[in-house]
mmCIF file as Biopython writes it, N, C-alpha, C and O atoms, coordinates in Angstrom:
data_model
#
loop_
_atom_site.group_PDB
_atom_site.id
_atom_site.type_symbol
_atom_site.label_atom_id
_atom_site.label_alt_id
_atom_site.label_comp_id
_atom_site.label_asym_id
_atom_site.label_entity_id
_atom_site.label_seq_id
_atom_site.pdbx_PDB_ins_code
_atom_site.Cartn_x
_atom_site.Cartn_y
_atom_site.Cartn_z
_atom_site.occupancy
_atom_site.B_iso_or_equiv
_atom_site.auth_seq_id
_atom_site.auth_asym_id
_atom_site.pdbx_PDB_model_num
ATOM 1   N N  . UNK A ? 1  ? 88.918  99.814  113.529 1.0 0.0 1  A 1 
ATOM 2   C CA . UNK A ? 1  ? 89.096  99.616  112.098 1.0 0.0 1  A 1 
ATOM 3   C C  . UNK A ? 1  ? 89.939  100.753 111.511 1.0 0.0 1  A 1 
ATOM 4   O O  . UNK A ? 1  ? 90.820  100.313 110.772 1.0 0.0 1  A 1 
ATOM 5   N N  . UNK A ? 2  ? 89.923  102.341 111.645 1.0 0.0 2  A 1 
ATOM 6   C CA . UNK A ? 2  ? 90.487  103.285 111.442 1.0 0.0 2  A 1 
ATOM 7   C C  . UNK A ? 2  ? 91.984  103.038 111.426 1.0 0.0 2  A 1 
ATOM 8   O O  . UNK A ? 2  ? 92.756  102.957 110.470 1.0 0.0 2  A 1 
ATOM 9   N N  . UNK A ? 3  ? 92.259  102.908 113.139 1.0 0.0 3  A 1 
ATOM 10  C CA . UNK A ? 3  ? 93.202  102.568 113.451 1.0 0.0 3  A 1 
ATOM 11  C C  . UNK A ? 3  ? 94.488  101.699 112.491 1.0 0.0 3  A 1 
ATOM 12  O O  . UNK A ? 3  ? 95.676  101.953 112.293 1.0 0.0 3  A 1 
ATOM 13  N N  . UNK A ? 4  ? 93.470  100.446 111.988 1.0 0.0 4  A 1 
ATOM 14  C CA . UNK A ? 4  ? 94.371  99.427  111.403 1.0 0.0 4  A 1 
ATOM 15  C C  . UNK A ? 4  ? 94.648  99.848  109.849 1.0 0.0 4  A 1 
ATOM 16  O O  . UNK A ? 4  ? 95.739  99.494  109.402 1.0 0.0 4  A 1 
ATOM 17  N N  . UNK A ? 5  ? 93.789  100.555 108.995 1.0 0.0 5  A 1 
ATOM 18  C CA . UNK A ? 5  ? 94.198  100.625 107.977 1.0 0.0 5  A 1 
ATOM 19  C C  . UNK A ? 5  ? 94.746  101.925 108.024 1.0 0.0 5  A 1 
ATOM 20  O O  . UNK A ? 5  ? 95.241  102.172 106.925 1.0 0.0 5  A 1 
ATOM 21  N N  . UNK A ? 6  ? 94.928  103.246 109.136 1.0 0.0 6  A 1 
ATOM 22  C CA . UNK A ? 6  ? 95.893  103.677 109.032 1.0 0.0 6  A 1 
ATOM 23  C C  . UNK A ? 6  ? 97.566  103.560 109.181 1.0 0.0 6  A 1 
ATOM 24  O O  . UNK A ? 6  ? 98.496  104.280 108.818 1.0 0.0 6  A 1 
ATOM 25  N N  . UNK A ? 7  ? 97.446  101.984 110.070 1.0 0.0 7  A 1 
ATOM 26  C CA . UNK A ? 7  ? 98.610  101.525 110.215 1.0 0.0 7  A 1 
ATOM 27  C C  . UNK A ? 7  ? 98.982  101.018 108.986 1.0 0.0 7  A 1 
ATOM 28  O O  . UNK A ? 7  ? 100.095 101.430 108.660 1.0 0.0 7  A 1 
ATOM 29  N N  . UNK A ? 8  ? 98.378  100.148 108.039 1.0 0.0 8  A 1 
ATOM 30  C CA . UNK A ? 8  ? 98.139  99.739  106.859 1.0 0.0 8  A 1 
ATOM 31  C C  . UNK A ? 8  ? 98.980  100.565 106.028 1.0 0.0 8  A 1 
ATOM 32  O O  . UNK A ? 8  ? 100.144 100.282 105.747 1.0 0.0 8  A 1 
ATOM 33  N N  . UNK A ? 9  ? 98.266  101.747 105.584 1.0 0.0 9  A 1 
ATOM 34  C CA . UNK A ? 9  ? 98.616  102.897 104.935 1.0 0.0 9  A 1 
ATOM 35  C C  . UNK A ? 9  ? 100.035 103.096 105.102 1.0 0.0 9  A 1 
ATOM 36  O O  . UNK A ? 9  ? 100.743 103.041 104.096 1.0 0.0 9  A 1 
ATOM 37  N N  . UNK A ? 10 ? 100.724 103.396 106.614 1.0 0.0 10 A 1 
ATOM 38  C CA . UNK A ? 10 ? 101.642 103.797 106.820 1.0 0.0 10 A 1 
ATOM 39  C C  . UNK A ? 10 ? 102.909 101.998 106.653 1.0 0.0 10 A 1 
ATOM 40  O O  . UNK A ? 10 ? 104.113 102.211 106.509 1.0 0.0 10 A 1 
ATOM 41  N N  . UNK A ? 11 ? 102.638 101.178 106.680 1.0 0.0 11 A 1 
ATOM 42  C CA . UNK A ? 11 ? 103.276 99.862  106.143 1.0 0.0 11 A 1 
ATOM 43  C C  . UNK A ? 11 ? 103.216 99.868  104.223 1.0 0.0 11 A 1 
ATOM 44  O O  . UNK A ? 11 ? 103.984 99.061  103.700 1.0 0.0 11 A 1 
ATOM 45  N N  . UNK A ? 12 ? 102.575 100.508 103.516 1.0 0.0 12 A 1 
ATOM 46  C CA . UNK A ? 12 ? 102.153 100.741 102.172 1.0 0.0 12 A 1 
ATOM 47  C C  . UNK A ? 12 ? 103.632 101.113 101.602 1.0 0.0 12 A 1 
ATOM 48  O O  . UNK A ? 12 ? 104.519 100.597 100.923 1.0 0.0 12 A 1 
ATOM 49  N N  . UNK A ? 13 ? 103.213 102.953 102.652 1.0 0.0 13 A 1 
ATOM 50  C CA . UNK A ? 13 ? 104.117 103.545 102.533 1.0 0.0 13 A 1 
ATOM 51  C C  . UNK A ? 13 ? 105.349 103.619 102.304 1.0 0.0 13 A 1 
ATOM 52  O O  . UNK A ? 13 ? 106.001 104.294 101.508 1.0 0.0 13 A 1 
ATOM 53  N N  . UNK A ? 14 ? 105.764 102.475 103.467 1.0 0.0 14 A 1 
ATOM 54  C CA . UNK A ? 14 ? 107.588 102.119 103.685 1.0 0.0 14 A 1 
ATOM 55  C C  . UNK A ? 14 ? 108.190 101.478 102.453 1.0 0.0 14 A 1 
ATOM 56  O O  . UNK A ? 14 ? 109.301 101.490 101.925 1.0 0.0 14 A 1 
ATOM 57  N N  . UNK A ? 15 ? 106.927 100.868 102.181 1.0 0.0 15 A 1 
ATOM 58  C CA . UNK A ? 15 ? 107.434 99.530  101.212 1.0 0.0 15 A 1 
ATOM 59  C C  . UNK A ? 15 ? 107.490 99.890  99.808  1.0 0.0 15 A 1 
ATOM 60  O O  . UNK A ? 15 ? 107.739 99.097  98.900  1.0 0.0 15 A 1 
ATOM 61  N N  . UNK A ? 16 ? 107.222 101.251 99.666  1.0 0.0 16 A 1 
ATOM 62  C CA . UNK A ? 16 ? 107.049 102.382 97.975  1.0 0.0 16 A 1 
ATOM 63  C C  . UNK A ? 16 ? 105.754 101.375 97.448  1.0 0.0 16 A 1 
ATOM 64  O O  . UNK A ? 16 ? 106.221 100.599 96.615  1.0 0.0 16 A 1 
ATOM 65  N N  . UNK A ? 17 ? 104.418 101.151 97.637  1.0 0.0 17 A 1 
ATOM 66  C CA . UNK A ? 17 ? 103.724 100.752 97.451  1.0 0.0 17 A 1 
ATOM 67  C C  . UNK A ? 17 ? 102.263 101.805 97.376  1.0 0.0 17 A 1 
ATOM 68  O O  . UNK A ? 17 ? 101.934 102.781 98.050  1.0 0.0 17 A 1 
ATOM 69  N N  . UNK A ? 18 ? 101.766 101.265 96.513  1.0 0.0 18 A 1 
ATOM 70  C CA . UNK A ? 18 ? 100.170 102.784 96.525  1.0 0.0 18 A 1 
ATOM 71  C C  . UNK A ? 18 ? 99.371  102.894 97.671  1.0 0.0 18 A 1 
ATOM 72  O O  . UNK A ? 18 ? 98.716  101.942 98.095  1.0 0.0 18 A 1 
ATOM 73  N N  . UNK A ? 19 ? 99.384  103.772 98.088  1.0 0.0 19 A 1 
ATOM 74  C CA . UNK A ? 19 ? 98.653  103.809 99.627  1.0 0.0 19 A 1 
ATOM 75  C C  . UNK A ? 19 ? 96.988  104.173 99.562  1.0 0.0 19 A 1 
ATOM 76  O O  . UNK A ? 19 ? 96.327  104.572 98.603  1.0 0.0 19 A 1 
ATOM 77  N N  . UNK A ? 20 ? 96.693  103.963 100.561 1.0 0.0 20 A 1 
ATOM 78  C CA . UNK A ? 20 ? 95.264  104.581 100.633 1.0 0.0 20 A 1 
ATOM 79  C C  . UNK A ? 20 ? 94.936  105.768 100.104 1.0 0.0 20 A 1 
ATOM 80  O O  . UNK A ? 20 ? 95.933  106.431 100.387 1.0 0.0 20 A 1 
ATOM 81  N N  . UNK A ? 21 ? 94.199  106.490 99.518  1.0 0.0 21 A 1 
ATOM 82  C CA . UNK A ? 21 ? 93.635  107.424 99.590  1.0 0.0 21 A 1 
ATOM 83  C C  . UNK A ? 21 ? 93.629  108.218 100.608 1.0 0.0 21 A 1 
ATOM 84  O O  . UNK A ? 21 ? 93.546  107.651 101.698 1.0 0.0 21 A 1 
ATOM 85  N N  . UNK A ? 22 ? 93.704  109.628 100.611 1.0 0.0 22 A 1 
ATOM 86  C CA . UNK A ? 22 ? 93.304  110.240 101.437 1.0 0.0 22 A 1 
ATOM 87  C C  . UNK A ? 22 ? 91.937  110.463 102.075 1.0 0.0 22 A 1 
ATOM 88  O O  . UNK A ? 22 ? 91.715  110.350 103.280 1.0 0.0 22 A 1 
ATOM 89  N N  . UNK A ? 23 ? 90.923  110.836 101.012 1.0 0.0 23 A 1 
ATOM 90  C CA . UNK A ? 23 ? 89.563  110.685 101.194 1.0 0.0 23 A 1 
ATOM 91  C C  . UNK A ? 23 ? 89.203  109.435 101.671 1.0 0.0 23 A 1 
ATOM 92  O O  . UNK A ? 23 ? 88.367  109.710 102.531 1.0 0.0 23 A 1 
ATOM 93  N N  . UNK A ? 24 ? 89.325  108.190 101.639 1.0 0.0 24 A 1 
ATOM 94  C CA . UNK A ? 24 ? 89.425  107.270 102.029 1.0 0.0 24 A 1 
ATOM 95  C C  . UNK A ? 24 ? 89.609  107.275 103.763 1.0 0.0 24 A 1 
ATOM 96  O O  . UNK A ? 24 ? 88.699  107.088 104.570 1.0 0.0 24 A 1 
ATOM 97  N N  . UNK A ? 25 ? 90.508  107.441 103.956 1.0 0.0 25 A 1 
ATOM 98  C CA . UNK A ? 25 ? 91.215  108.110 105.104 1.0 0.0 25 A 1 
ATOM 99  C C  . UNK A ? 25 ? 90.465  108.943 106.119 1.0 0.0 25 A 1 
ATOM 100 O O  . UNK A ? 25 ? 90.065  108.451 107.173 1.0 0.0 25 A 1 
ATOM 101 N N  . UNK A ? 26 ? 90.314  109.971 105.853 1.0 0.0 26 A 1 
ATOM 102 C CA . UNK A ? 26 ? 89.286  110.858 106.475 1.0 0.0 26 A 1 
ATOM 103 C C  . UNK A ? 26 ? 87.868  110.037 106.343 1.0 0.0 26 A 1 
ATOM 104 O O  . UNK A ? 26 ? 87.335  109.642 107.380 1.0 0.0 26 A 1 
ATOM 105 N N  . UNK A ? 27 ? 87.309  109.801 105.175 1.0 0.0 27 A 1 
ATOM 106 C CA . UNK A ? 27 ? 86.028  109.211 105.923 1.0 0.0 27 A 1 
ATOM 107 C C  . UNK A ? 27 ? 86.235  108.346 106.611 1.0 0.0 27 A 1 
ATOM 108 O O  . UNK A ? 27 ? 85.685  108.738 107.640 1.0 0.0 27 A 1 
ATOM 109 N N  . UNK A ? 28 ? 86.755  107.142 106.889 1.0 0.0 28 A 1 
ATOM 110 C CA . UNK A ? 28 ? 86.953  106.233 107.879 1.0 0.0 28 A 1 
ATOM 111 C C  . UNK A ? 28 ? 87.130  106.759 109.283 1.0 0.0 28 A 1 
ATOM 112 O O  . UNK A ? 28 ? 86.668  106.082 110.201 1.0 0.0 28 A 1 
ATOM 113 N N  . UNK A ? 29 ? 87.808  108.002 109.575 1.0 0.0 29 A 1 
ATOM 114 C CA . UNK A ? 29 ? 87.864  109.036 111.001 1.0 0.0 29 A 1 
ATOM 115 C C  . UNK A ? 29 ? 86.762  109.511 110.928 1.0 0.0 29 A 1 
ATOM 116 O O  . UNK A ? 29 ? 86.219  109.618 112.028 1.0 0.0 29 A 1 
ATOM 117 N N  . UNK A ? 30 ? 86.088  109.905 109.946 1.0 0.0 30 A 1 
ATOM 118 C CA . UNK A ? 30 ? 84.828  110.603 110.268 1.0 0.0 30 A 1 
ATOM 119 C C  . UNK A ? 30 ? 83.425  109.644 110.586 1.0 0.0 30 A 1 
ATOM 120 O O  . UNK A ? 30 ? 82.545  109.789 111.434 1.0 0.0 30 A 1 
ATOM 121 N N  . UNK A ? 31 ? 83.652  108.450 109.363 1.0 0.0 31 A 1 
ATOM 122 C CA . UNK A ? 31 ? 82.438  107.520 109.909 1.0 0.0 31 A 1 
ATOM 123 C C  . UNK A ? 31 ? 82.858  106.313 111.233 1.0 0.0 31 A 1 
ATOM 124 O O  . UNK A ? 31 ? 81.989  106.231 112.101 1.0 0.0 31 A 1 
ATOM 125 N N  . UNK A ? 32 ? 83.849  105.591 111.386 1.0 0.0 32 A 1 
ATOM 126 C CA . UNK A ? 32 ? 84.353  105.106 111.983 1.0 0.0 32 A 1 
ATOM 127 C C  . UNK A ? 32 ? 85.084  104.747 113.112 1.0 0.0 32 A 1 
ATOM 128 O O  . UNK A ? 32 ? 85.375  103.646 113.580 1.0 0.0 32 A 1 
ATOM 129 N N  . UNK A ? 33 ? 85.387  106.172 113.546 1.0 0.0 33 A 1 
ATOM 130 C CA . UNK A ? 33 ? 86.077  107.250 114.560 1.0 0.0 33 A 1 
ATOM 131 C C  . UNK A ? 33 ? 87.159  107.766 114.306 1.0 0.0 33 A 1 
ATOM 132 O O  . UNK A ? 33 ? 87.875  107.372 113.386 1.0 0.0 33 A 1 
ATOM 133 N N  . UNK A ? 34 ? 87.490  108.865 115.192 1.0 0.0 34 A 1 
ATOM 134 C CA . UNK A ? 34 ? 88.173  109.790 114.713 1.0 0.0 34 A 1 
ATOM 135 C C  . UNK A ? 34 ? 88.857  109.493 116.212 1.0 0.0 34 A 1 
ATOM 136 O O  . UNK A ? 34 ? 89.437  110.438 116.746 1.0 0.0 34 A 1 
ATOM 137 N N  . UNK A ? 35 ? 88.824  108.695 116.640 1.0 0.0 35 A 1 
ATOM 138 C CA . UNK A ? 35 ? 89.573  108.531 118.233 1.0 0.0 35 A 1 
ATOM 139 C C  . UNK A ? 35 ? 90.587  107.375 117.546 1.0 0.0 35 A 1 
ATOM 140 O O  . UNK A ? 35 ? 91.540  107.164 118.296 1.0 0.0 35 A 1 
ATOM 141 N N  . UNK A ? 36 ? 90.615  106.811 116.681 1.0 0.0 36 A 1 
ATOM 142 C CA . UNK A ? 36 ? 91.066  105.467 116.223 1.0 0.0 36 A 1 
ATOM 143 C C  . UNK A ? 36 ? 92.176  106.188 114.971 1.0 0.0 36 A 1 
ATOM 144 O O  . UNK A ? 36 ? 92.970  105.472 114.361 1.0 0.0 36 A 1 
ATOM 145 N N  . UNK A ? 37 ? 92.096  107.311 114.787 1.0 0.0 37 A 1 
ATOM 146 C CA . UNK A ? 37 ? 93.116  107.835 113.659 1.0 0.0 37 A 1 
ATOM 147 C C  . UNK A ? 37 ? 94.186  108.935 114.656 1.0 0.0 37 A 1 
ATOM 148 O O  . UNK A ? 37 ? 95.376  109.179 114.457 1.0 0.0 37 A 1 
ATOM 149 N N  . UNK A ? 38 ? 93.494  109.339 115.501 1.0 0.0 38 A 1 
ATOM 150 C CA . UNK A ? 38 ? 94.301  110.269 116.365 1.0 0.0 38 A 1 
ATOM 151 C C  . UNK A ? 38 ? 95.612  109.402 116.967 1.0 0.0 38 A 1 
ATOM 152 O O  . UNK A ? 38 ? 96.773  109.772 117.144 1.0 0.0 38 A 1 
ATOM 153 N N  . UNK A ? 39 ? 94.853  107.875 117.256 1.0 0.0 39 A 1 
ATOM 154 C CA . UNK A ? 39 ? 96.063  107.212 118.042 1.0 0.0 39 A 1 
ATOM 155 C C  . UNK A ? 39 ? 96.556  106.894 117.079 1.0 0.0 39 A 1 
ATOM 156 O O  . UNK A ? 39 ? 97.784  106.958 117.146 1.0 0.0 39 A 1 
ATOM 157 N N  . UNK A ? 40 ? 96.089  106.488 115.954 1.0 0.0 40 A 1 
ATOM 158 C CA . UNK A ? 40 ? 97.378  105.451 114.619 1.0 0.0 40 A 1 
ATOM 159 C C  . UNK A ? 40 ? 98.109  107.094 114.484 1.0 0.0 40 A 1 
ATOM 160 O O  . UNK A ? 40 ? 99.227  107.101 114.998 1.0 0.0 40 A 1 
ATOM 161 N N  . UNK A ? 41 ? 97.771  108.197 114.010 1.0 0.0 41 A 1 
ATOM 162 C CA . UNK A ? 41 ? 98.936  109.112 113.700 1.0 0.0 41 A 1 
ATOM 163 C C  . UNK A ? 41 ? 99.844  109.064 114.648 1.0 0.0 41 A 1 
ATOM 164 O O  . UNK A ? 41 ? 101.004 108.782 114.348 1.0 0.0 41 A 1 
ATOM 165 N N  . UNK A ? 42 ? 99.470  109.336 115.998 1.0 0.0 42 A 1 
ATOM 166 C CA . UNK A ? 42 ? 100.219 109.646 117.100 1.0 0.0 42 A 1 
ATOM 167 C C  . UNK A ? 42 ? 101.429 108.562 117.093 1.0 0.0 42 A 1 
ATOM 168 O O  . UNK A ? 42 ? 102.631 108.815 117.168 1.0 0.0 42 A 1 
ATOM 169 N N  . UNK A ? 43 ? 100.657 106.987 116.959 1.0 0.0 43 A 1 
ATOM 170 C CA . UNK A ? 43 ? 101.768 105.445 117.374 1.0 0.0 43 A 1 
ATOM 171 C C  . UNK A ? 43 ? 102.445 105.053 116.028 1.0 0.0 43 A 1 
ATOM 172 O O  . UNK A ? 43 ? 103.404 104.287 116.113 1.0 0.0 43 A 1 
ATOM 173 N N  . UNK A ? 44 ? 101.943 105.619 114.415 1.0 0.0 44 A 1 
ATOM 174 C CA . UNK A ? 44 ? 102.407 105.083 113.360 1.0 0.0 44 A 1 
ATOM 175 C C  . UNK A ? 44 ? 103.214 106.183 113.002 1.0 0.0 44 A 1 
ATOM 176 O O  . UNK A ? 44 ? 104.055 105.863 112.162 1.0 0.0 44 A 1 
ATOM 177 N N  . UNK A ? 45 ? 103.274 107.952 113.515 1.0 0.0 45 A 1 
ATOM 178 C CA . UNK A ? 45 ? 103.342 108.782 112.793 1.0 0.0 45 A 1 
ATOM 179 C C  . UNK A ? 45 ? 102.621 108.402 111.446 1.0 0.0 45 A 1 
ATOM 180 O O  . UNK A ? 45 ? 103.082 107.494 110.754 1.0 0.0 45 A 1 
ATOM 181 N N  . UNK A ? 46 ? 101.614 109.017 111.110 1.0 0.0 46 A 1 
ATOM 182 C CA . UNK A ? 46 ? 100.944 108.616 110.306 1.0 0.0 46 A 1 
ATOM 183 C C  . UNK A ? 46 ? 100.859 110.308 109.699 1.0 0.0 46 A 1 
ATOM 184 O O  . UNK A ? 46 ? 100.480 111.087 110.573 1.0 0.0 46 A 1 
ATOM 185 N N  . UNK A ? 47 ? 101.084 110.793 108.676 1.0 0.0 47 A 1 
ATOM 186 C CA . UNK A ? 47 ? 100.913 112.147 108.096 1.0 0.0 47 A 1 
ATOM 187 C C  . UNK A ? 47 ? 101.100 113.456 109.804 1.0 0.0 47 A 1 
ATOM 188 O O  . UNK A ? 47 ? 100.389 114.363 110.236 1.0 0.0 47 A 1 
ATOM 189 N N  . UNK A ? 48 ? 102.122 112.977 110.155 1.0 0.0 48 A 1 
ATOM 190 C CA . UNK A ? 48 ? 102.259 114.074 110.932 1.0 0.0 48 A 1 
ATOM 191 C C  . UNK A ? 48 ? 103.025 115.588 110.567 1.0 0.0 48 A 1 
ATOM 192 O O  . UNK A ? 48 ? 103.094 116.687 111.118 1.0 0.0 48 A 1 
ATOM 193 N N  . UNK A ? 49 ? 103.444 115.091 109.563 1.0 0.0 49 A 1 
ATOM 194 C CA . UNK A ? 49 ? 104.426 116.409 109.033 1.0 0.0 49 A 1 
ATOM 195 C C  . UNK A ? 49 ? 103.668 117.164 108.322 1.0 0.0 49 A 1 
ATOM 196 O O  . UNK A ? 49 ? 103.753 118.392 108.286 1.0 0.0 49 A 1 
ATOM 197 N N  . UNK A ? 50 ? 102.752 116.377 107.612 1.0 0.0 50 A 1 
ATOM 198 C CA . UNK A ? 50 ? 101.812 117.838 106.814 1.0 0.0 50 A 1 
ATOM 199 C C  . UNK A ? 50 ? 101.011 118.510 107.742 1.0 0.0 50 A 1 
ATOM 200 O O  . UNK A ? 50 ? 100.621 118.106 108.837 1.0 0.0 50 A 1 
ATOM 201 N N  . UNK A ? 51 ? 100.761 119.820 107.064 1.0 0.0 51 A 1 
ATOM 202 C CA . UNK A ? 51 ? 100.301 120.665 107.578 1.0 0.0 51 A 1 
ATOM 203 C C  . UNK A ? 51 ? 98.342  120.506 107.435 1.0 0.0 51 A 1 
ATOM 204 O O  . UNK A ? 51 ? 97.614  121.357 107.946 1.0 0.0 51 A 1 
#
């Protein structure tokens, strides 16, 4: 589930559309897994540039 609405997020993104939340975001890695956001950043670049 992580996975998909970080892909989500990052399709939001492209399209100049309001994206997820951040908090949003993180809890879903935190309740949901955090193995499922590691791969969407890694395969969507998903917030890889911030620090």
């Amino acid at each position: 589930m992580t996975f998909f609405v970080f892909g989500y997020d990052k399709y939001l993104a492209r399209t100049n559309r309001r994206q997820v939340s951040e908090k949003t975001l993180l809890s879903l890695a935190f309740f949901w897994g955090s193995v499922g956001a590691v791969f969407a950043q890694k395969i969507f670049r998903h917030k890889s540039k911030k620090i």
